[in-house]
N, CA, C and O atoms as a GROMACS GRO file, in nm:
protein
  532
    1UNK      N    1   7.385   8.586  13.080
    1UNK     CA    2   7.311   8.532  12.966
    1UNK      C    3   7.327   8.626  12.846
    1UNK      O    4   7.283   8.741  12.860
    2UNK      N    5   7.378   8.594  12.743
    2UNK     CA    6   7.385   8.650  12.601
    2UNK      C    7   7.229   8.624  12.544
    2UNK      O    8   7.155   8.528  12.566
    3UNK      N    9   7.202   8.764  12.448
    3UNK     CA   10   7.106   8.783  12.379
    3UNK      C   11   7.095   8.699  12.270
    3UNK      O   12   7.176   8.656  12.189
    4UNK      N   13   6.923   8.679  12.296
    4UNK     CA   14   6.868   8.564  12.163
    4UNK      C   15   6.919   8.544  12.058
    4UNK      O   16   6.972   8.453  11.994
    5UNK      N   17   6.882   8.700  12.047
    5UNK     CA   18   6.906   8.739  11.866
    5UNK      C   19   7.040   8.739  11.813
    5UNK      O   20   7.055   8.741  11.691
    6UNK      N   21   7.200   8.736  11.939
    6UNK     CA   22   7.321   8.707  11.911
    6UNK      C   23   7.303   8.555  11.825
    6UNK      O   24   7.382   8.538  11.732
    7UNK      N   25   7.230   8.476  11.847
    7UNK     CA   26   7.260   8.312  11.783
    7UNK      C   27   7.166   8.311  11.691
    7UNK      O   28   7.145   8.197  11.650
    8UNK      N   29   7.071   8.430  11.620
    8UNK     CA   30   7.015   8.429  11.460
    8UNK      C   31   7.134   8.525  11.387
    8UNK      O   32   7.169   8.504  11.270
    9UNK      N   33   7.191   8.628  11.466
    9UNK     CA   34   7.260   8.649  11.374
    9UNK      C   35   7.430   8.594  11.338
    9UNK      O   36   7.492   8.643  11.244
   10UNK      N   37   7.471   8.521  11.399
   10UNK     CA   38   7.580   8.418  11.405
   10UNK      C   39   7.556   8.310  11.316
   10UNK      O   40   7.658   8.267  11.262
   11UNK      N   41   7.423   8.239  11.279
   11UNK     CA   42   7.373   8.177  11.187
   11UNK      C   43   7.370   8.239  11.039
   11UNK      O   44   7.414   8.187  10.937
   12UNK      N   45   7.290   8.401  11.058
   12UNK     CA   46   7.302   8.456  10.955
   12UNK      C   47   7.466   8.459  10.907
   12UNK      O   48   7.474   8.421  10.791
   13UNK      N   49   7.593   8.493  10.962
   13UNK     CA   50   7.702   8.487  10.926
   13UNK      C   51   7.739   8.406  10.881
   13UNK      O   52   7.806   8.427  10.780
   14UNK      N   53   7.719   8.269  10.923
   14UNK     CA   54   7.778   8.148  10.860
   14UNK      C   55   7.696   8.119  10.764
   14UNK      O   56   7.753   8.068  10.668
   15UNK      N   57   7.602   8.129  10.755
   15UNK     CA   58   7.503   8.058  10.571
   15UNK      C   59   7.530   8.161  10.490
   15UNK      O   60   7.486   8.143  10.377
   16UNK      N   61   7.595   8.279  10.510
   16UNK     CA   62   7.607   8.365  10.397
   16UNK      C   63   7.703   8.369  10.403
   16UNK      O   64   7.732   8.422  10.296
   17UNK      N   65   7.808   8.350  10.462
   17UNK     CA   66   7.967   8.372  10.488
   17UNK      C   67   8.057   8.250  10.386
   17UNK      O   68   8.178   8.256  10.368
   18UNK      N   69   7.969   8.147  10.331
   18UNK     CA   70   8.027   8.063  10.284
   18UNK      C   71   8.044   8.131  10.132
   18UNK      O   72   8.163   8.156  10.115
   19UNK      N   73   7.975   8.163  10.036
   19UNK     CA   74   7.974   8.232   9.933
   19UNK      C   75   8.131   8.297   9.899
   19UNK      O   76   8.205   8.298   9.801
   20UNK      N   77   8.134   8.346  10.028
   20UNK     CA   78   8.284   8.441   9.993
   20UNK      C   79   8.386   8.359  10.017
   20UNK      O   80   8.486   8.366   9.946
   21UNK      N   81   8.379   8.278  10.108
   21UNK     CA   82   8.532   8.164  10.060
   21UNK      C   83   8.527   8.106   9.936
   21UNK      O   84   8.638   8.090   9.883
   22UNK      N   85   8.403   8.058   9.854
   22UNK     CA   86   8.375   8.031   9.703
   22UNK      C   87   8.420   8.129   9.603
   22UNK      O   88   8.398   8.119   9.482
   23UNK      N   89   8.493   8.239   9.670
   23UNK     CA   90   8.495   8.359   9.499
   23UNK      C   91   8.614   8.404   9.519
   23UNK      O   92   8.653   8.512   9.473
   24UNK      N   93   8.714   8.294   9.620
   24UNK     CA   94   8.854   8.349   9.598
   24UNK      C   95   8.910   8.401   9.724
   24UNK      O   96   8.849   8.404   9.831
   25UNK      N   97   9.021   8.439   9.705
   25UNK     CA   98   9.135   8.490   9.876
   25UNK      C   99   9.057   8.661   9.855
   25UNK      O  100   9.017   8.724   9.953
   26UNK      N  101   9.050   8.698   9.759
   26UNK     CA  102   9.054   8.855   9.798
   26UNK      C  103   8.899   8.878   9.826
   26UNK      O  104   8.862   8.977   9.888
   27UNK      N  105   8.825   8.801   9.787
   27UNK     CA  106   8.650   8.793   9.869
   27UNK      C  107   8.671   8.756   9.990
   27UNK      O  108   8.596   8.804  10.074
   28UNK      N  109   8.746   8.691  10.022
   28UNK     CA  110   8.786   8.631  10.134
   28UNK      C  111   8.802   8.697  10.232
   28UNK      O  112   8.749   8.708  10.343
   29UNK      N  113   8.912   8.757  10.157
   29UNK     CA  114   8.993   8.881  10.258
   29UNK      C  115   8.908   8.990  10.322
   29UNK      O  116   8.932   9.037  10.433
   30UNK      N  117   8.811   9.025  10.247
   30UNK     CA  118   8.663   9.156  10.281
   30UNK      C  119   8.592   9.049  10.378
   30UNK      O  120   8.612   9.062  10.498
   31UNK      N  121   8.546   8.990  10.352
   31UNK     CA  122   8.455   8.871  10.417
   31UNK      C  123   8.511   8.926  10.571
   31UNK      O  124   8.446   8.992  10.652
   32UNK      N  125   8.668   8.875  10.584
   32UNK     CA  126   8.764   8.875  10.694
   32UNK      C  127   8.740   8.997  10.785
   32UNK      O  128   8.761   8.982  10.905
   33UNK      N  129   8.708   9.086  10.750
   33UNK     CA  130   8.717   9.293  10.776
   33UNK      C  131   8.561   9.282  10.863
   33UNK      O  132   8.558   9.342  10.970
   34UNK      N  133   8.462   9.224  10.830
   34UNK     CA  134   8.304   9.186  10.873
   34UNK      C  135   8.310   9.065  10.985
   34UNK      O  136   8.273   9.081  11.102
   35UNK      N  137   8.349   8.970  10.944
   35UNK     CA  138   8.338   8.874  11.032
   35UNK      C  139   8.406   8.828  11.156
   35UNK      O  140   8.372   8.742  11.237
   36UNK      N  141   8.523   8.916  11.152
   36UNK     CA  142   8.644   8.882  11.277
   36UNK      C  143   8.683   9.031  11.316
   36UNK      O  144   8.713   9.121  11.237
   37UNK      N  145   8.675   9.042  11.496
   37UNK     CA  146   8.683   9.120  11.556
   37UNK      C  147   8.884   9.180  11.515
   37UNK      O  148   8.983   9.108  11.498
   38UNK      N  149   8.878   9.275  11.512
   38UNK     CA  150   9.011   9.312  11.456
   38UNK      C  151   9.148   9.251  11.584
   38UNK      O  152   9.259   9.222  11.539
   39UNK      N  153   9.125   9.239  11.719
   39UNK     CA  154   9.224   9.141  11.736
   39UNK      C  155   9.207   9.007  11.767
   39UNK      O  156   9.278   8.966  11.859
   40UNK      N  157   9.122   8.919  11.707
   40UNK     CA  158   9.060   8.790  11.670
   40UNK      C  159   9.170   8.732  11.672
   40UNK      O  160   9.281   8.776  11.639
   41UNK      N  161   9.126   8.583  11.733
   41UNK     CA  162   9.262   8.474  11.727
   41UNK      C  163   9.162   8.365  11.654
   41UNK      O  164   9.040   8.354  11.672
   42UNK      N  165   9.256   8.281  11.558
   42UNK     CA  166   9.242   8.136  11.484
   42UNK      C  167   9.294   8.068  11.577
   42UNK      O  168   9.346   8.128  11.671
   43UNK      N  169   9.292   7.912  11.573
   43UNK     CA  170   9.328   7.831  11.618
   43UNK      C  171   9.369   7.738  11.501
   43UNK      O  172   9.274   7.660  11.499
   44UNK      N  173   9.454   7.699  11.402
   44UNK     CA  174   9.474   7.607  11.290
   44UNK      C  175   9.587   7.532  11.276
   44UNK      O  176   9.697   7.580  11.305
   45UNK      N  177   9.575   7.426  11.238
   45UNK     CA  178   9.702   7.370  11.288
   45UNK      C  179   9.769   7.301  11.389
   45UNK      O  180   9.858   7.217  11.369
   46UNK      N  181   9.704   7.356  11.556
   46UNK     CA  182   9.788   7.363  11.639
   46UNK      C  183   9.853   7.494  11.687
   46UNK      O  184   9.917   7.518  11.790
   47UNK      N  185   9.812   7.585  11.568
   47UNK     CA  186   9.874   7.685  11.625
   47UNK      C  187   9.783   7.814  11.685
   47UNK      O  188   9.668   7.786  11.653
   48UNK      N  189   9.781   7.931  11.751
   48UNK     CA  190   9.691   8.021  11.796
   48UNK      C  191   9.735   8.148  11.718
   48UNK      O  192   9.825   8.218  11.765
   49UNK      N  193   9.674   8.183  11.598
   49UNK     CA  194   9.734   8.288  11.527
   49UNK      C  195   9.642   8.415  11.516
   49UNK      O  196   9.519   8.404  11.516
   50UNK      N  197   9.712   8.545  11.507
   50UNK     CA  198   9.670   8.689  11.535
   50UNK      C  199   9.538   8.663  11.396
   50UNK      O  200   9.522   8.562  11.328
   51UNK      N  201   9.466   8.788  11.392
   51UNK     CA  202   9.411   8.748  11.234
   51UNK      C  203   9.483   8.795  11.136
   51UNK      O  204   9.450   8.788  11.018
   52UNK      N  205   9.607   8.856  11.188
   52UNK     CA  206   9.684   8.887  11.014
   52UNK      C  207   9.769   8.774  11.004
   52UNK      O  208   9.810   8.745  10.892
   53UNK      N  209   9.798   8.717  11.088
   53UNK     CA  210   9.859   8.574  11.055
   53UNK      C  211   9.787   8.468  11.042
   53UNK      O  212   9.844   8.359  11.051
   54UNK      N  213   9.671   8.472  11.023
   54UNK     CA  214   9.533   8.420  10.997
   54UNK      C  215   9.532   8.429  10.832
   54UNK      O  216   9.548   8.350  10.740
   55UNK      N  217   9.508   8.543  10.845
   55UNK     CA  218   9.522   8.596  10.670
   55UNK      C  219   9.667   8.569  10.545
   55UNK      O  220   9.682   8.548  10.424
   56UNK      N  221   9.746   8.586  10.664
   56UNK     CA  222   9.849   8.548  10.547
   56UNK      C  223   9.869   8.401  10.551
   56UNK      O  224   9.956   8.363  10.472
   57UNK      N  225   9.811   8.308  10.622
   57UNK     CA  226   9.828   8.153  10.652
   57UNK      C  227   9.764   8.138  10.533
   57UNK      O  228   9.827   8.116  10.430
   58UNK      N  229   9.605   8.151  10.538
   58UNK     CA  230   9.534   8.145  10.424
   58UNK      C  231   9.534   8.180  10.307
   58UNK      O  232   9.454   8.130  10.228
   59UNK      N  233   9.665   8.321  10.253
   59UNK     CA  234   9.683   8.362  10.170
   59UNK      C  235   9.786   8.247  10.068
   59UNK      O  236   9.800   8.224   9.947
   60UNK      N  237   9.840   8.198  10.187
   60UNK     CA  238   9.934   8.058  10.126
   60UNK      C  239   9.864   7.914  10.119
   60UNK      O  240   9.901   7.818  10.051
   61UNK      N  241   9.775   7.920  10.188
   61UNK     CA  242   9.630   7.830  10.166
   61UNK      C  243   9.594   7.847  10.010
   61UNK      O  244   9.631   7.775   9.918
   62UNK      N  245   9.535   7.929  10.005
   62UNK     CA  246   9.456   7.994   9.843
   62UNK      C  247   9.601   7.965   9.715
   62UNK      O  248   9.603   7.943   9.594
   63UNK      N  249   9.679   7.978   9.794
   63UNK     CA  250   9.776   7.969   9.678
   63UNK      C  251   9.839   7.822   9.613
   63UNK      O  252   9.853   7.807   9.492
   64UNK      N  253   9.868   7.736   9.696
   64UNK     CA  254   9.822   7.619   9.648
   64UNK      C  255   9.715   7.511   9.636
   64UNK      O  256   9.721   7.401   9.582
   65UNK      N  257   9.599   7.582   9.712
   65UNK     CA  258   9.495   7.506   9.668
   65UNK      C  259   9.383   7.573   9.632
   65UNK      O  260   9.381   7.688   9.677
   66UNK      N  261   9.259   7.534   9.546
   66UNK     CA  262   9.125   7.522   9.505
   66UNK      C  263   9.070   7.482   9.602
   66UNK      O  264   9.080   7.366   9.640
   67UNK      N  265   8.977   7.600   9.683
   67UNK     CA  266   8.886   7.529   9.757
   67UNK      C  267   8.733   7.561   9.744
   67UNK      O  268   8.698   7.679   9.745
   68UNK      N  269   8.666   7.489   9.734
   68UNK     CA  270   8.521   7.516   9.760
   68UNK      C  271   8.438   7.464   9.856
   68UNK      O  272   8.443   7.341   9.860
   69UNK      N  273   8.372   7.510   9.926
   69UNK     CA  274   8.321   7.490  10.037
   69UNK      C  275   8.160   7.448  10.060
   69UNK      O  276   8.076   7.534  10.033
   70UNK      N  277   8.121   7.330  10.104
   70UNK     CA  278   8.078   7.220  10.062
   70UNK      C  279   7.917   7.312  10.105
   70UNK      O  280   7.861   7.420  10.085
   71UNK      N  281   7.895   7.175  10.180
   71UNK     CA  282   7.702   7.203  10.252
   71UNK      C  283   7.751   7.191  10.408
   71UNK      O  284   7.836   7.107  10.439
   72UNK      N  285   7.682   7.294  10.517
   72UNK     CA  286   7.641   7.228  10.637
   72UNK      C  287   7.618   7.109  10.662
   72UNK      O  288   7.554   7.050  10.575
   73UNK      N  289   7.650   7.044  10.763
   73UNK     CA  290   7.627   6.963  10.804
   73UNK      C  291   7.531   6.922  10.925
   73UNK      O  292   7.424   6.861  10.937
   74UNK      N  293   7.627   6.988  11.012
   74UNK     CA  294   7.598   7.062  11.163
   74UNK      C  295   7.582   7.188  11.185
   74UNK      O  296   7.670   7.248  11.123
   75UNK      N  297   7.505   7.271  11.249
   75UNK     CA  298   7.527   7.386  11.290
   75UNK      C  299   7.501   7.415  11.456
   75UNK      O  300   7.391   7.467  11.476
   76UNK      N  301   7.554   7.400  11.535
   76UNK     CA  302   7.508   7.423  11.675
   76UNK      C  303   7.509   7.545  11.749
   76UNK      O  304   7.608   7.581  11.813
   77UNK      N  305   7.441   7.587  11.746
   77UNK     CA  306   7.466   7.778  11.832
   77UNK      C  307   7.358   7.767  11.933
   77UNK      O  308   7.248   7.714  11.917
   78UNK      N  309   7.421   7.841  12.073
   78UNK     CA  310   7.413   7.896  12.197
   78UNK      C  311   7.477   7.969  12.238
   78UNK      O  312   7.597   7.951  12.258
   79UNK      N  313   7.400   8.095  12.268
   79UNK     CA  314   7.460   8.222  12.352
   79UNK      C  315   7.556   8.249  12.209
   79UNK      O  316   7.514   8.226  12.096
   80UNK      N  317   7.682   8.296  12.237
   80UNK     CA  318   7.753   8.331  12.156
   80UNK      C  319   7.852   8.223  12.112
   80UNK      O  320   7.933   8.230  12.020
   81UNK      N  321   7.835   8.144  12.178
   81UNK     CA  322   7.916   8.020  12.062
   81UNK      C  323   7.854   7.923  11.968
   81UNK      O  324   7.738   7.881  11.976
   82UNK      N  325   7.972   7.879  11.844
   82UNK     CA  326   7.884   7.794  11.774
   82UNK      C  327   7.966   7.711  11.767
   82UNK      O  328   8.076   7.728  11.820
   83UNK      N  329   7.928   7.569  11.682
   83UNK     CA  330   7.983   7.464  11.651
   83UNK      C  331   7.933   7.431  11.507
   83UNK      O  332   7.815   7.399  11.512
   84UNK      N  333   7.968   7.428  11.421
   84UNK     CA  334   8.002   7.422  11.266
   84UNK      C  335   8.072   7.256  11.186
   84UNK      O  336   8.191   7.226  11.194
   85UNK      N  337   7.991   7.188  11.130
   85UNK     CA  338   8.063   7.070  11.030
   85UNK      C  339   8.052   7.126  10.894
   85UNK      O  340   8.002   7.236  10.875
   86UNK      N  341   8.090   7.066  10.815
   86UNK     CA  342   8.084   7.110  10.701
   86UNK      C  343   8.217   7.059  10.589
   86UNK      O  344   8.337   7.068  10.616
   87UNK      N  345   8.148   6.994  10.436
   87UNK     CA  346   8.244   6.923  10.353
   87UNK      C  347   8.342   7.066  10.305
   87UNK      O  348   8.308   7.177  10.345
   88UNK      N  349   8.459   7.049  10.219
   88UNK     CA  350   8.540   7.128  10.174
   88UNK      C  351   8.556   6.990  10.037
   88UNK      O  352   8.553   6.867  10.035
   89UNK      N  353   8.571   7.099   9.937
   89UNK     CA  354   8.675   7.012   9.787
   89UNK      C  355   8.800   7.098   9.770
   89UNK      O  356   8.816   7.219   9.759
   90UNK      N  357   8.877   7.002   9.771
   90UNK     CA  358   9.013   7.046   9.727
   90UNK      C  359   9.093   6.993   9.650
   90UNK      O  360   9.143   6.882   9.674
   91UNK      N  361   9.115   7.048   9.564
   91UNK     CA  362   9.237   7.052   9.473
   91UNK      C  363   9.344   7.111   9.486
   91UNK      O  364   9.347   7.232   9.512
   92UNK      N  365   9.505   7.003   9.464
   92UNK     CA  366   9.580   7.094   9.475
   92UNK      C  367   9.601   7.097   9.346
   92UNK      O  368   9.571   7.012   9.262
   93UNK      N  369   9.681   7.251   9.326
   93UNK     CA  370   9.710   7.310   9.221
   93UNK      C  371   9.852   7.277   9.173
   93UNK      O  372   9.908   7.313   9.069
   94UNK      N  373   9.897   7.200   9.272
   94UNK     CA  374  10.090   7.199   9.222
   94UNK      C  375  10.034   7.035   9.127
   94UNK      O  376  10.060   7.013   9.009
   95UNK      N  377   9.952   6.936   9.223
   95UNK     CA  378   9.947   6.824   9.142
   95UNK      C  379   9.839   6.786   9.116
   95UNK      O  380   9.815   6.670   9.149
   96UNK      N  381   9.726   6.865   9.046
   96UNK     CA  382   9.590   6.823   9.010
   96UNK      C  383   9.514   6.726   9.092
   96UNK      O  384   9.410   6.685   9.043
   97UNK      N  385   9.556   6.674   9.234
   97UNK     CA  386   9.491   6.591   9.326
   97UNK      C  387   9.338   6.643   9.374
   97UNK      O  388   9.324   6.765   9.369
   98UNK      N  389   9.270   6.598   9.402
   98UNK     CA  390   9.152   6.676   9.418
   98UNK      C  391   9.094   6.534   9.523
   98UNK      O  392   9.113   6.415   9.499
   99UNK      N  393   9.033   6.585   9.623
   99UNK     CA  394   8.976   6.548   9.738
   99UNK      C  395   8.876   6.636   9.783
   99UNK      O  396   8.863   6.756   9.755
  100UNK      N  397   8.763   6.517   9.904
  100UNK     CA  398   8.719   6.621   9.976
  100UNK      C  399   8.750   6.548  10.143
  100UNK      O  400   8.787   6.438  10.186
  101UNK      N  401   8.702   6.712  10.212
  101UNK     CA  402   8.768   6.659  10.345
  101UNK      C  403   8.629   6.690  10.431
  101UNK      O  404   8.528   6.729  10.373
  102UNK      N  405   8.634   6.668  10.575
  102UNK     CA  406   8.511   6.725  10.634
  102UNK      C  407   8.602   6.823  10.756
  102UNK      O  408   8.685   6.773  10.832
  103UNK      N  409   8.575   6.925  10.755
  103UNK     CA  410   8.565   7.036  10.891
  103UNK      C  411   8.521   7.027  11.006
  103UNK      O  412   8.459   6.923  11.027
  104UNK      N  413   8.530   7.103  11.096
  104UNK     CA  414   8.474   7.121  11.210
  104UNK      C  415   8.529   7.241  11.259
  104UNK      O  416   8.650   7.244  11.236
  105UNK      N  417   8.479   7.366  11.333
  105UNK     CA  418   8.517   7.469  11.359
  105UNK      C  419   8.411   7.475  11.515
  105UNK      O  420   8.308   7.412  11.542
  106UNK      N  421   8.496   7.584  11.603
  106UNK     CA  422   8.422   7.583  11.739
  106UNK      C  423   8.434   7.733  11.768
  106UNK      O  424   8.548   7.758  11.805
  107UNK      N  425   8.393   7.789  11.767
  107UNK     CA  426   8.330   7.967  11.736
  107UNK      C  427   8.332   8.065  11.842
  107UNK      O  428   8.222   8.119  11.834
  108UNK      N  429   8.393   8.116  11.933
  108UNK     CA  430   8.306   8.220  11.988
  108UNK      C  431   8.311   8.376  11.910
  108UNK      O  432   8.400   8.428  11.842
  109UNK      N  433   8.176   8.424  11.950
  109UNK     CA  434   8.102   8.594  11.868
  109UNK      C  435   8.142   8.621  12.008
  109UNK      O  436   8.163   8.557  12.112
  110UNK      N  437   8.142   8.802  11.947
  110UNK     CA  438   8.104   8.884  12.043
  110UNK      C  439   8.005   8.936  11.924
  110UNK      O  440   8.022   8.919  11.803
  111UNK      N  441   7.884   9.013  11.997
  111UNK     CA  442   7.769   9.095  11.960
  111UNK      C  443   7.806   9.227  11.967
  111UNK      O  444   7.845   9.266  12.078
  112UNK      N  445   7.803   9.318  11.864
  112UNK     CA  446   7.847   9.481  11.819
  112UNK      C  447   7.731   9.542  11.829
  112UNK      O  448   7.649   9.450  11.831
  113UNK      N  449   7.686   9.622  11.834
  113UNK     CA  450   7.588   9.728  11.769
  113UNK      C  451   7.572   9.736  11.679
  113UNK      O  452   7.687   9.729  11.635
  114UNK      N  453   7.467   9.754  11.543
  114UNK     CA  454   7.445   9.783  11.478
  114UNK      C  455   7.524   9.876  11.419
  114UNK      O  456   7.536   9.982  11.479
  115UNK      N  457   7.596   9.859  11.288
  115UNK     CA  458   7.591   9.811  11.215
  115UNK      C  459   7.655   9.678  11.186
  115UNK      O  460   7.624   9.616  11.085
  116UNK      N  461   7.761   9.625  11.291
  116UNK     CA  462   7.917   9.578  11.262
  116UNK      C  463   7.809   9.444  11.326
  116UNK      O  464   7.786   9.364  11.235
  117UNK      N  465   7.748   9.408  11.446
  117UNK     CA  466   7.659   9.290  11.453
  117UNK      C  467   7.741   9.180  11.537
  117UNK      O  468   7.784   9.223  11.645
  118UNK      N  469   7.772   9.040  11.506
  118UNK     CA  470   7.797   8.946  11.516
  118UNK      C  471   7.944   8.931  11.456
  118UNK      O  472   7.949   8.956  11.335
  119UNK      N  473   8.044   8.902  11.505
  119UNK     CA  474   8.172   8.891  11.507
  119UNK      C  475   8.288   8.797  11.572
  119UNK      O  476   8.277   8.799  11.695
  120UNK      N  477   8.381   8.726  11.533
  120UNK     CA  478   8.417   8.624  11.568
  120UNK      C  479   8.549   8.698  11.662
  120UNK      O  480   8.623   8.795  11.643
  121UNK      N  481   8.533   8.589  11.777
  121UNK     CA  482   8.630   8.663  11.922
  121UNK      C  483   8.768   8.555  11.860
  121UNK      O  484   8.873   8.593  11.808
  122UNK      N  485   8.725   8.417  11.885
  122UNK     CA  486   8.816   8.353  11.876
  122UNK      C  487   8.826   8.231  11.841
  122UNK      O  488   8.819   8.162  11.943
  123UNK      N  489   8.844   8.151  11.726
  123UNK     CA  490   8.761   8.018  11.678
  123UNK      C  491   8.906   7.909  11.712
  123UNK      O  492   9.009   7.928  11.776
  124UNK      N  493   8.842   7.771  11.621
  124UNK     CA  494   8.917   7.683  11.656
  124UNK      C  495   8.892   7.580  11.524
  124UNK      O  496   8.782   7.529  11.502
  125UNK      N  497   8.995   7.562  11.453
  125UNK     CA  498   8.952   7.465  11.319
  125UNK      C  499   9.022   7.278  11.288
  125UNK      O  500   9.142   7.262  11.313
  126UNK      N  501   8.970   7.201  11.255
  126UNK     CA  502   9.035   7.038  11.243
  126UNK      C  503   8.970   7.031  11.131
  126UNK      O  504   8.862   7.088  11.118
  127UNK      N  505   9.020   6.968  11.044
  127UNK     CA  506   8.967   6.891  10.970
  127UNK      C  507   9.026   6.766  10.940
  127UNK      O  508   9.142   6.752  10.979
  128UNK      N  509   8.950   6.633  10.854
  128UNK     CA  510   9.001   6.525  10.879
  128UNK      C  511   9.120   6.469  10.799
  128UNK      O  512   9.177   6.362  10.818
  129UNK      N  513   9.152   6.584  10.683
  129UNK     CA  514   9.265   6.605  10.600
  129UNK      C  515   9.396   6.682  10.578
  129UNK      O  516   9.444   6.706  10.468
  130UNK      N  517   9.459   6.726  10.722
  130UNK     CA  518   9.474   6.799  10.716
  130UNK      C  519   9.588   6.831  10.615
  130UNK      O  520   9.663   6.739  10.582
  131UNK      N  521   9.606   6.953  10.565
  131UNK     CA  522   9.675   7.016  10.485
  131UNK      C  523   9.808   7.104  10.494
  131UNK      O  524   9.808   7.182  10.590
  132UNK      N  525   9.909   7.106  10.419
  132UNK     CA  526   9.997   7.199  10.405
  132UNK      C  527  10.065   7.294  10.328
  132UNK      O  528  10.148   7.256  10.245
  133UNK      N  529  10.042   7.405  10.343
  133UNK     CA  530  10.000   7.485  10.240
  133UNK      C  531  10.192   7.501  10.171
  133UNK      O  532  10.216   7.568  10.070
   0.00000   0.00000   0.00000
């Protein structure tokens, strides 16, 4: 059994964690250093990527598109996993198209000690638009 307080502070990560995908790749990128265990795997795409291939996926993400990142929808947490909905707006930047899409992400934390906390082991992302960067 994983600790209580692992699924308030996994919550705390995600309602404040959204802010920094709103202020750009290089907020992003710090965000990234806090929230994901340093050998963290994505799941995007289809594909299972390290987090520096995480980072540079997204670095080509940010580069052709505008994204801002909507409202919760869903939030489901137990023990150390969560389950996450949530809108996205996007614009691309090559052809002024602008959409929104809906998310879904499937989470597992590991729990740190104080200071480092709540941290992502290994997630999993769909959304219903998907994109190519």
């Amino acid at each position: 059994m994983v600790e209580k307080n692992i699924e308030e502070a996994i919550k705390d990560r995600l309602r404040n964690g959204f802010k920094n995908w709103n202020e750009g790749y290089d907020a992003w990128l710090e965000w990234c250093n806090t929230l994901y265990e340093p050998d963290a795997h994505y799941n995007v795409d289809g594909k299972r990527l390290t987090l520096q291939e995480y980072k540079d996926y997204m670095g080509e993400f940010f580069k052709a598109y505008e994204i801002e990142l909507g409202n919760f929808y869903n939030m489901l947490v137990e023990d150390n996993w969560c389950g996450i909905r949530y809108s996205v707006q996007i614009k691309d930047k090559r052809t002024g198209e602008k959409f929104q899409q809906m998310s879904f992400e499937f989470v597992q934390f590991k729990n740190n000690p104080a200071p480092i906390g709540a941290r992502v082991v290994e997630g999993w992302a769909v959304s219903d638009h998907p994109l190519n960067a």
